[in-house]
VEXDOVEX-516612 format. One record per residue (C-alpha): residue in three letters; x, y, z. Coordinates in Angstrom, 3 decimals. Layout:
BEGIN
NODE res        X        Y        Z
NODE ALA        X        Y        Z
...
# end
This chain:
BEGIN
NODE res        X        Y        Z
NODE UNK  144.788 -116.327   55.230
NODE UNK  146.046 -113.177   55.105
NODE UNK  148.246 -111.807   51.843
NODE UNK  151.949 -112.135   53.752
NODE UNK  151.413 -115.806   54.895
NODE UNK  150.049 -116.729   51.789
NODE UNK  153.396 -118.331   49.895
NODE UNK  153.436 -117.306   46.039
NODE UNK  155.942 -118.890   43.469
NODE UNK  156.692 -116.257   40.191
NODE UNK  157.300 -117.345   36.827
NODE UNK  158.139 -114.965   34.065
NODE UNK  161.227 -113.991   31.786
NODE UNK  160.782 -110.260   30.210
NODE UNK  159.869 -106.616   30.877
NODE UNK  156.332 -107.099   30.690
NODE UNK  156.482 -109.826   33.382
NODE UNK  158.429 -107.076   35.766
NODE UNK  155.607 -105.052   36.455
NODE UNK  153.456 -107.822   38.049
NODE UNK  156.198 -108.833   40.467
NODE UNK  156.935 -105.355   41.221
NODE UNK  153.189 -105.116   41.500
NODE UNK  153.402 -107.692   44.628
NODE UNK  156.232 -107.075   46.151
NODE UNK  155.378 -103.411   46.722
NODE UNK  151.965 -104.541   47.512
NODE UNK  153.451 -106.404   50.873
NODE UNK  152.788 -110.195   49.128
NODE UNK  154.747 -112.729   50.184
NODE UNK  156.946 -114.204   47.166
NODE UNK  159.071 -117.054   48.324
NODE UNK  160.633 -117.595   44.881
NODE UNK  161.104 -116.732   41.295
NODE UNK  161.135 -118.782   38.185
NODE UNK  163.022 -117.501   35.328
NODE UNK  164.767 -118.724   32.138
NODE UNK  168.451 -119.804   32.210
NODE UNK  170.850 -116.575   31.587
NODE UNK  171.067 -115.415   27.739
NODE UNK  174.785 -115.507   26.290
NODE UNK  175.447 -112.608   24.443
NODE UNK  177.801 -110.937   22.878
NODE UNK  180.363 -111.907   19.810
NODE UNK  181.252 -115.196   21.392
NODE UNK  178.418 -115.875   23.469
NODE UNK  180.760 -115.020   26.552
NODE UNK  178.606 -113.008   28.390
NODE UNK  175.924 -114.509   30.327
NODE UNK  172.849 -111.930   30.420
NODE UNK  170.007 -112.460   33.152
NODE UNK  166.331 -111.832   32.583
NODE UNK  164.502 -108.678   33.528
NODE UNK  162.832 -110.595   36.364
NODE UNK  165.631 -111.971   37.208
NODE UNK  167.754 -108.952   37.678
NODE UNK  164.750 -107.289   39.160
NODE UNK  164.552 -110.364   41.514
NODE UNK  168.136 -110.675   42.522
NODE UNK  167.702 -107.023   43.174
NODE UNK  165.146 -107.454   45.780
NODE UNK  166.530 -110.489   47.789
NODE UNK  163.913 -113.059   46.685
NODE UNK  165.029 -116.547   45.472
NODE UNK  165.844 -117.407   42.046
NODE UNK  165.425 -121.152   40.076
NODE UNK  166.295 -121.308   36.516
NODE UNK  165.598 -124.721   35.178
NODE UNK  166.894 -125.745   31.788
NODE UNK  164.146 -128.719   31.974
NODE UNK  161.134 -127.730   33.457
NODE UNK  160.472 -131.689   34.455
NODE UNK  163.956 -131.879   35.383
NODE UNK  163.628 -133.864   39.439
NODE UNK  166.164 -131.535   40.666
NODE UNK  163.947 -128.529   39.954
NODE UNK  160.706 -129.995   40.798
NODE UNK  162.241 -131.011   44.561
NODE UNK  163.208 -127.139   44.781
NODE UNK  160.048 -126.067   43.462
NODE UNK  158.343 -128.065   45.949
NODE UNK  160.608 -126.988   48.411
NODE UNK  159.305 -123.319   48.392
NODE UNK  155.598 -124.614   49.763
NODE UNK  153.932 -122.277   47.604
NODE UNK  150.282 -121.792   48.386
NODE UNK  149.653 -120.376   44.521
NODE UNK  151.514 -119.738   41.279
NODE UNK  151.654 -116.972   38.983
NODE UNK  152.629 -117.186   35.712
NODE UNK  153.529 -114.192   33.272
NODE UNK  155.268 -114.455   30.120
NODE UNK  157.044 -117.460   30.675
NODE UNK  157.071 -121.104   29.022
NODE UNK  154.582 -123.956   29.143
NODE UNK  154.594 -125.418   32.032
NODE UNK  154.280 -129.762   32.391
NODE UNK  151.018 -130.752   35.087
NODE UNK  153.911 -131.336   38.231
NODE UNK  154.636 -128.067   38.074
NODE UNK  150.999 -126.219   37.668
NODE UNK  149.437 -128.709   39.548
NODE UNK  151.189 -128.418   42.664
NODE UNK  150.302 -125.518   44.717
NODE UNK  147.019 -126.093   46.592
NODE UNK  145.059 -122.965   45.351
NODE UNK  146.434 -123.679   41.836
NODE UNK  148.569 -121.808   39.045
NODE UNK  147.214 -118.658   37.610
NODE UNK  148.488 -116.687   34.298
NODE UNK  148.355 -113.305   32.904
NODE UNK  148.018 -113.174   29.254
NODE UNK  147.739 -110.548   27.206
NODE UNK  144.710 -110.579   25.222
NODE UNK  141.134 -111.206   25.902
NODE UNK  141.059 -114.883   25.839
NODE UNK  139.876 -117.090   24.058
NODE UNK  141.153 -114.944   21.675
NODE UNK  144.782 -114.539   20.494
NODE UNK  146.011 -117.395   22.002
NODE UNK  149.773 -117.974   21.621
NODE UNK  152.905 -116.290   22.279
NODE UNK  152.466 -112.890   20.385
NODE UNK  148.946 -111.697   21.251
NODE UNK  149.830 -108.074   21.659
NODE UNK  151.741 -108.339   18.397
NODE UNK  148.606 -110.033   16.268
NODE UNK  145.846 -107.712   17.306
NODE UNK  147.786 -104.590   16.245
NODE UNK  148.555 -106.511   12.957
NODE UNK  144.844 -107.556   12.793
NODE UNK  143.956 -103.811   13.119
NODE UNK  141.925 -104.520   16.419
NODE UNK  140.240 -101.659   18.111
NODE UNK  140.557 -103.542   21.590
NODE UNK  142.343 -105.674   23.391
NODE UNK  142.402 -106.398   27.268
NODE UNK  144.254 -108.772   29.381
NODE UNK  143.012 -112.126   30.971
NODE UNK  143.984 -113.806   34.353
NODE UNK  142.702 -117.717   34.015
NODE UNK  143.933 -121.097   35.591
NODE UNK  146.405 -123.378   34.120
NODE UNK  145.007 -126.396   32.531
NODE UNK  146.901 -129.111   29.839
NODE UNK  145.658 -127.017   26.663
NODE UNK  148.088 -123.803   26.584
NODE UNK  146.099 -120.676   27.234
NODE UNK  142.595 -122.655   27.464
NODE UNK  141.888 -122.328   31.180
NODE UNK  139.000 -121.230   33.215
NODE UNK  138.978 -117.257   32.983
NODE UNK  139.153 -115.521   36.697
NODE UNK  139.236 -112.125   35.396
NODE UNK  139.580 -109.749   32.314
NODE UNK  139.683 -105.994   31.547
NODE UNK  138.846 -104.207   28.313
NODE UNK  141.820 -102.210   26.612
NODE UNK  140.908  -99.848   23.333
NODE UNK  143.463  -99.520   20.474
NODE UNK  143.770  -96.479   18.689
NODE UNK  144.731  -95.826   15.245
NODE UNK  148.094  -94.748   15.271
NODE UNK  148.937  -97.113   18.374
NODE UNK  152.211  -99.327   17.808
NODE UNK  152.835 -102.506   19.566
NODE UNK  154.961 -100.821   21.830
NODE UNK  151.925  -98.304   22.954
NODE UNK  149.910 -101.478   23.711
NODE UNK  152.110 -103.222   25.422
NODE UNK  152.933 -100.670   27.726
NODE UNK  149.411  -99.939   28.693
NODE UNK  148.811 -103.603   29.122
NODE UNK  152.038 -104.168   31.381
NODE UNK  150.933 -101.336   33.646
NODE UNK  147.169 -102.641   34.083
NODE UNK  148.346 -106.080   34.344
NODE UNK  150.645 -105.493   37.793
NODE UNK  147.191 -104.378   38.940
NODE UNK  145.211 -107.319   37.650
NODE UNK  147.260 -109.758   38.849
NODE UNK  147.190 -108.491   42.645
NODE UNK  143.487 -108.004   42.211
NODE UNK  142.900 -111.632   41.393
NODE UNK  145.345 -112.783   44.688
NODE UNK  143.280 -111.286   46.795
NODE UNK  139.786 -112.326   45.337
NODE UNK  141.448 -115.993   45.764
NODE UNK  142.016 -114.893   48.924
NODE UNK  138.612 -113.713   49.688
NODE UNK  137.102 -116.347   47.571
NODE UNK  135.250 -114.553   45.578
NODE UNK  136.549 -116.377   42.253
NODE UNK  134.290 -117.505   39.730
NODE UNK  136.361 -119.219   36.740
NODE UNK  134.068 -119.783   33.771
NODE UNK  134.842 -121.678   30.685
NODE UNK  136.322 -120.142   27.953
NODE UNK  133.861 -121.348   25.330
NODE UNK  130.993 -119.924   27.257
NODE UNK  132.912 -116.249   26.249
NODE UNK  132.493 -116.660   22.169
NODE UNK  129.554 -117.984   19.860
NODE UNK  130.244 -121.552   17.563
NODE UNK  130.182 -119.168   14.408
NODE UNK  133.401 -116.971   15.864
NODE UNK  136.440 -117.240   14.273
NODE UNK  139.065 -117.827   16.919
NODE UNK  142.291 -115.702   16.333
NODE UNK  145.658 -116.824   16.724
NODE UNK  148.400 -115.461   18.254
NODE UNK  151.724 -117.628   16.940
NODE UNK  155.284 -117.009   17.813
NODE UNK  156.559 -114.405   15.452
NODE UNK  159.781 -115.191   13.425
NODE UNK  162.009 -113.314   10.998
NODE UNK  160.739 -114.388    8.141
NODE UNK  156.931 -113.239    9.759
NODE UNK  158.253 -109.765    9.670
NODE UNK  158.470 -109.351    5.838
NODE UNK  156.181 -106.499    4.212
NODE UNK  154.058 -107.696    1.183
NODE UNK  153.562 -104.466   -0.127
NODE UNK  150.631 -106.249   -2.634
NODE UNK  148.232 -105.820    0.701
NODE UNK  145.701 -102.884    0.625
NODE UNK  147.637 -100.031    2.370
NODE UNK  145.536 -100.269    5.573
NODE UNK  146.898 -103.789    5.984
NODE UNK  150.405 -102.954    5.702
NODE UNK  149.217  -99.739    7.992
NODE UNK  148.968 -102.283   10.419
NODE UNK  151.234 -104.698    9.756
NODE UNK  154.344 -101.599   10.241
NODE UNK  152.894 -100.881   13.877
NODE UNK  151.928 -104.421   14.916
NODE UNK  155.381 -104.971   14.704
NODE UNK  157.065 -101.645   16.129
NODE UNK  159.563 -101.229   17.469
NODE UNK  160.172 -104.543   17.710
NODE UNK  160.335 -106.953   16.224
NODE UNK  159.904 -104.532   12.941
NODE UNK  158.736 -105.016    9.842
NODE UNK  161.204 -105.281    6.716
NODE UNK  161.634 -105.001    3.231
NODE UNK  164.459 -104.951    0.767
NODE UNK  165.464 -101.467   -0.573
NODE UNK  166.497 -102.522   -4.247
NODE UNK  168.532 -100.009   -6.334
NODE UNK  169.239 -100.054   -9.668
NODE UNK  172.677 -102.446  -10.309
NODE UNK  173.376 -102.690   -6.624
NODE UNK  172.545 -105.626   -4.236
NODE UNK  169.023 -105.864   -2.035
NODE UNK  169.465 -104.145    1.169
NODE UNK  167.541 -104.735    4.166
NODE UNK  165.397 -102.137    5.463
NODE UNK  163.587 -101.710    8.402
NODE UNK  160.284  -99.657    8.859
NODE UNK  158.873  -98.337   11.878
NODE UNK  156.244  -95.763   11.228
NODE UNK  154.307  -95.448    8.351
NODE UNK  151.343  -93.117    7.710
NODE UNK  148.495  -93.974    4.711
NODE UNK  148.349  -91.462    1.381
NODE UNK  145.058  -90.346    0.493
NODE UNK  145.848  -90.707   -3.528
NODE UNK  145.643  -94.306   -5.518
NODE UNK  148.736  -95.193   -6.879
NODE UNK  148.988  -96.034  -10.994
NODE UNK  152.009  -97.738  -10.583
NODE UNK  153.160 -101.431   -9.132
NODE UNK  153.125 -102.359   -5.248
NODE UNK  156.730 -101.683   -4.028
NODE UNK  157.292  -98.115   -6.485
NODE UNK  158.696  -95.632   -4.209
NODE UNK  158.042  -91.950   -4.628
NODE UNK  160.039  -89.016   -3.200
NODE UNK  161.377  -85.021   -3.425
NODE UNK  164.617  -86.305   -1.927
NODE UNK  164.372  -84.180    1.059
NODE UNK  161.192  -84.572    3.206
NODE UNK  159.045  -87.871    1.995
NODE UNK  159.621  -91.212    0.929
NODE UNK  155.821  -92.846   -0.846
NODE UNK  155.166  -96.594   -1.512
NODE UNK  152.907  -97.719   -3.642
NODE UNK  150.298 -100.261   -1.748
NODE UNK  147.782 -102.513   -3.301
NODE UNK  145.375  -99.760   -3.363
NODE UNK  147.059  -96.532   -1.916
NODE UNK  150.164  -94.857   -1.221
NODE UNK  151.885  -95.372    2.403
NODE UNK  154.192  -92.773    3.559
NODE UNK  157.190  -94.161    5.650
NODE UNK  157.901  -92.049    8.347
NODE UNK  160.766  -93.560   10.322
NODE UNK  163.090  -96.590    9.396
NODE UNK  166.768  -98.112    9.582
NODE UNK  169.030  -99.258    6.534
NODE UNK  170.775 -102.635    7.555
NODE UNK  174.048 -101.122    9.091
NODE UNK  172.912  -97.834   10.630
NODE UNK  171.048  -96.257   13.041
NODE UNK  167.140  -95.710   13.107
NODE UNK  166.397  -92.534   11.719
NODE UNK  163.587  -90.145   10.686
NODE UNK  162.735  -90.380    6.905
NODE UNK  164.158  -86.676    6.158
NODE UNK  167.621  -87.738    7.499
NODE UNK  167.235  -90.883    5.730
NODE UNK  166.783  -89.141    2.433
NODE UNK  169.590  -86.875    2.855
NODE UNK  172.165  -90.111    3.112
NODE UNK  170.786  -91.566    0.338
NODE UNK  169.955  -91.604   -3.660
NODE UNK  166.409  -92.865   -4.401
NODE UNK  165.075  -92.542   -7.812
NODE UNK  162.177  -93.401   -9.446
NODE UNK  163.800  -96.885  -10.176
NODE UNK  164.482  -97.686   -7.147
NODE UNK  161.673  -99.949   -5.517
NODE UNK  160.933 -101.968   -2.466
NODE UNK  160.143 -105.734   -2.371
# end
């Protein structure tokens, strides 16, 4: 079979799902649909409905759109089946029941972003910048009951520098991934596929890393951590979600304050985690749990996101003011 009569059913939500069905599209494949969540209300009232990435990108390009509410719902699975798709791809989109994976002939792939079995779960990208990783890669594997525990097709190897933030990583990983994915279509095309078994890829004595949905409440600096882990924490989380604190000054309510770059201190702080140090011009200091972290760009609850300097000049820090 060649690549245009093979039928292929898409399933993803965000930006980093784009790039993969850009990625076949442009590459001549023949999509026959696109599986998306419902449209997001937005706005003050919730009046505005807001499509998905892949959905606008799909709409854009002519190719059918389902968005189920249910993903067992009859109605959906009769126009899922409907479509006669040879093979499904799934990026960045929602656990899927066994009547919908199981029904294409030549199965349901996904592309997640980590090198499985590691970082399993909805954030990888997120976790091993938070971790402090050096690498990272991205995994194409078949569906299976256990989320993000099936036989692994392919993988490729991703560094992580120092001063990456999740948005770096990301990035890279969304490019390489288009390519991935179209490189694993047409070796299950050739069939030259040979899924192994996740537990042959890591020893009994491994700790496996998870990768959990991150929440509000996740985001929250603990500046008691060594200053390397709160390094970490600040880009694992940038720019978004971000990682917060509250700003406290003295006989004035806790303001929330989002921090986006950071940048470690060489000197060891003699005061407590969360003392703030500053000329009131060019650098605003935290103390750590063992070190000094420099915050480089953040965003008071209310205004824009804004370099540290221009920060400072809006603002009165003194040495009583702290950060918790």
């Amino acid at each position: 079979m060649k690549k245009e009569e093979l039928r292929i059913v898409y399933m993803g939500t965000p930006e980093f799902a784009v790039e993969s069905l850009r990625a076949l599209v442009e590459g001549g494949y023949n999509v026959v649909g696109v599986v998306t969540m419902p449209d997001k209300p937005v706005g003050r009232h919730g009046s505005v409905l807001q499509p998905s990435p892949v959905k606008q990108y799909a709409v854009e390009h002519g190719l059918p759109v389902l968005q189920p509410e249910r993903l067992k719902d009859e109605t959906f699975v009769e126009q899922l089946r409907a479509l006669r798709a040879d093979l499904q791809i799934v990026v960045a989109f929602r656990m899927l029941p066994e009547v919908v994976w199981a029904m294409p002939p030549m199965g349901t792939f996904n592309l997640h972003a980590s090198l499985l079995p590691q970082y399993r779960g909805a954030a990888p990208i997120n976790w091993a910048v938070i971790n402090g990783e050096t690498e990272t890669g991205i995994t194409t594997f078949f569906l299976q009951h256990e989320i993000d525990t099936g036989r692994i097709i392919q993988q490729v190897r991703v560094p992580i520098a120092d001063d990456d933030c999740v948005g770096d990583v990301h990035d890279r990983l969304m490019m390489l991934g288009g390519r991935l994915v179209t490189e694993t279509v047409d070796n299950i095309l050739a069939g030259n596929v040979h899924p192994i078994d996740q537990s042959e890829l890591f020893q009994t004595e491994q700790e496996l890393k998870p990768a959990p949905k991150i929440f509000r409440e996740t985001c929250r600096i603990d500046w008691q951590q060594p200053t390397k882990r709160v390094y970490d924490f600040v880009r694992g989380l940038s720019p978004y979600p971000a990682a917060w604190t509250l700003l406290q000054q003295p006989d004035a309510q806790p303001q929330s304050l989002k921090i986006y770059r950071t940048v470690p201190s060489a000197e060891t702080p003699s005061q407590p985690a969360g003392t703030l140090r500053t000329d009131g011009r060019t650098y605003l200091r935290c103390a750590c749990a063992d070190g000094w972290l420099d915050i480089l760009e953040l965003q008071l609850a209310g205004k824009r996101r804004m370099p540290v300097a221009d920060f400072l000049r809006g603002s009165h820090i003194t040495e009583k003011t702290t950060l918790f």
